[in-house]
Steps between C-alpha positions, in 0.01 A plus 500: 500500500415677164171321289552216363662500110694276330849486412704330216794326649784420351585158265746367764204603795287277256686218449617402873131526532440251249769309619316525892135412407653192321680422811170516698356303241743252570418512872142456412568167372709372721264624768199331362358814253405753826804720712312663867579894396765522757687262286481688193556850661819372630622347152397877381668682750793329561577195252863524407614724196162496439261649716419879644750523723769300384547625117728833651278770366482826618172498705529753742509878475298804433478514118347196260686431202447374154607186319905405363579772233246765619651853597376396908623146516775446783292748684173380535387245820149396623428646862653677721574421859535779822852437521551593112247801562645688750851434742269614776325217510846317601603793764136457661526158542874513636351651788273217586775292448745681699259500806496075511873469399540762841206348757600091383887521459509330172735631163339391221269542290344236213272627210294224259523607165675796484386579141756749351665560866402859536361415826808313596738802432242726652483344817868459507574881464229613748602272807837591466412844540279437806804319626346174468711282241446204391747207537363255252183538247428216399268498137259183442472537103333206281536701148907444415419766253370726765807407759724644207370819479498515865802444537604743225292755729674422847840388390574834677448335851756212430477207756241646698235391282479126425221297270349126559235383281305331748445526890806325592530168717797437751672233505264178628198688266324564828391867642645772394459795791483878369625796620440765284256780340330352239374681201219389247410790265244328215597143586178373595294646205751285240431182674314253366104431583259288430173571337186403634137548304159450635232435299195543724527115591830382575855669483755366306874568431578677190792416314646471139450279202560492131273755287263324262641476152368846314533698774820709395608379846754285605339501899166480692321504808352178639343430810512127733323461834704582857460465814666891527283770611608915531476602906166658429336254258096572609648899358495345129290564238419264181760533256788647762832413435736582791789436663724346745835505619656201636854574363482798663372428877753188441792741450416720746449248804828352450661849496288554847630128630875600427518830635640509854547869563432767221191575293383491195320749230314468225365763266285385203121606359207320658214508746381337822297147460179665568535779170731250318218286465197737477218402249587784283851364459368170333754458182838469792751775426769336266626716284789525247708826420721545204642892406275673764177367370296202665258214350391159651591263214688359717526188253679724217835523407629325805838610611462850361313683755453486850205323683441621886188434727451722785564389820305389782648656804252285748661161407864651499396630800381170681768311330761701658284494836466096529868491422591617822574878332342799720268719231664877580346728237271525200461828315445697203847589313407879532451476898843279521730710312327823690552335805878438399584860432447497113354931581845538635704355250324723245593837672702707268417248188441585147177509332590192263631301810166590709324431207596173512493427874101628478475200298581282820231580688207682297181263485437515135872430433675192802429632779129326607576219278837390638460360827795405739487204753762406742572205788768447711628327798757603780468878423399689762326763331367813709083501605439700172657213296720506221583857362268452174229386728478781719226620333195400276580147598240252396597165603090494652383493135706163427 
């Protein structure tokens, strides 16, 4: 991410702000006057017509943009994702997938939160080519603004792609078994978390109240007592604010409890337990992102930036483990798309498209801060493990 600066945005941008921190404020009150973070983060992120990822801005792609009327608006977004980088980040993958699809018999594949769908199309086009296509690809999308552009994106594929907005229940709401590939690129880091903040006495959850009048702020923090403690509490240091990821492991062991033969992938920024919650990292890792540039006012202009904790790999990890799921592979993004043939695909390329591939896998750039983590059941994946895994696994570190 580029240093921090800030950015003007534009009166409507402002005003469905507005319109969001009075909803919260409404919350607040019915709620008592305090809102655990998770709570709020979710009204931010996702809060209909209202919050980050449900107003139908442009928010992914290479190149910010300035506010309505400017000479860059309808061109700018806030971050960009591998997918959007490069298409070999897509034809990399396809390969992984392509091995379980082959080894467990199963045809489809299911991606959470497809963002603009150039992963979707990606994938599509590269396992056809390896002769592997897919006979349904199925798209779990919460943002109906989101769904739309996807579906502008894949209309190309016709039938063969298919959306539900949430992980769907047969008929008598009981188990529903998968058998499937299942993708999660940057679905964990947009969940919500709560906040927890130790004091050199006691920890306490941190959540959201009303900002004092004379403040210029319409939010603030406030802290009340829990029972809730980070897996390394005795790591903390007075004043450390940190946090977990309940949503997340909650998610992710219910995936683990439905799948019957497949596995699953997930490729998002974060660290092990042990270096997520290192001394030195004692203020968490939320952060928000908004034209390429980052801050932690997390409590500003709700609904017109993004807010994203890293993840936690350890507790996705053990969620996944105790739900029955068998913990296949845990790597750097650099080492997995190596592994998958990403030198190959590059043979012959152009210096703009290699450019962009280096991007992938450099350290500086995704590559050491990306990690990849995958579980399955029923596959019966050679003694090396899963293609991505052959080498520079480190599942030990977990």
């Amino acid at each position: 991410m580029l240093p921090t600066m800030p950015r003007v945005i534009d009166a409507g941008a402002a005003e469905l702000s507005a319109l969001l921190e009075e909803r919260v404020l409404q919350r607040l009150g019915e709620a008592g006057g305090w809102l655990p973070f998770d709570r709020y983060m979710a009204m931010a992120l996702y809060e209909p017509g209202l919050g980050y990822y449900a107003r139908g801005a442009a928010i992914f792609g290479a190149l910010p943009g300035g506010p309505a009327g400017a000479a860059d608006a309808g061109q700018g977004s806030d971050f960009v994702t591998a997918p959007e980088l490069s298409p070999l980040f897509g034809a990399a993958l396809a390969r992984q997938v392509a091995e379980v699809m082959r080894l467990a018999g199963v045809h489809e594949v299911i991606e959470f939160g497809a963002g603009s769908g150039a992963l979707a199309g990606q994938l599509l086009d590269a396992l056809g080519g390896l002769g592997m296509p897919v006979r349904r690809y199925t798209i779990v999308e919460l943002s109906g603004a989101l769904r739309a552009r996807q579906q502008r994106r894949l209309a190309r594929f016709g039938a063969q792609v298919q959306w539900v907005d949430v992980w769907p229940p047969d008929a008598s709401g009981g188990r529903v078994p998968v058998e499937a590939v299942v993708l999660g690129n940057e679905v964990l880091d947009a969940m919500p978390v709560k906040l927890l903040h130790w004091d050199g006495q006691a920890w306490f959850e941190r959540g959201v109240v009303a900002a004092p009048p004379g403040t210029g702020r319409a939010l603030a923090f406030g802290d009340r007592p829990t029972a809730l403690r980070p897996p390394r509490a005795g790591a903390a240091w007075p004043g450390a604010v940190v946090e977990i990821h309940p949503q997340a492991a909650a998610f992710v062991a219910t995936l683990a409890e439905r799948l019957d033969r497949g596995a699953v992938f997930l490729v998002d920024y974060g660290f092990p337990e042990a270096e997520y919650y290192h001394p030195q990292r004692h203020q968490g890792t939320l952060m928000c992102h908004r034209a390429h540039r980052s801050d932690t006012d997390t409590l500003a202009e709700p609904g017109s930036k993004d807010i994203t904790a890293h993840v936690d790999f350890t507790a996705i990890a053990l969620a996944a483990q105790e739900a029955g799921a068998e913990v296949v592979g845990y790597t750097s993004q650099a080492r997995f798309l190596l592994n998958c043939g990403l030198l190959q695909l590059l043979q012959g390329a152009d210096a703009p498209t290699t450019a962009a591939a280096q991007k992938l896998v450099t350290e500086h750039e995704m590559g050491e801060l990306f990690k990849v983590l995958a579980f399955a059941r029923g596959v019966p994946f050679p003694a090396a493990g899963p293609l991505g895994f052959t080498a520079g696994d480190r599942t030990h570190t977990l």
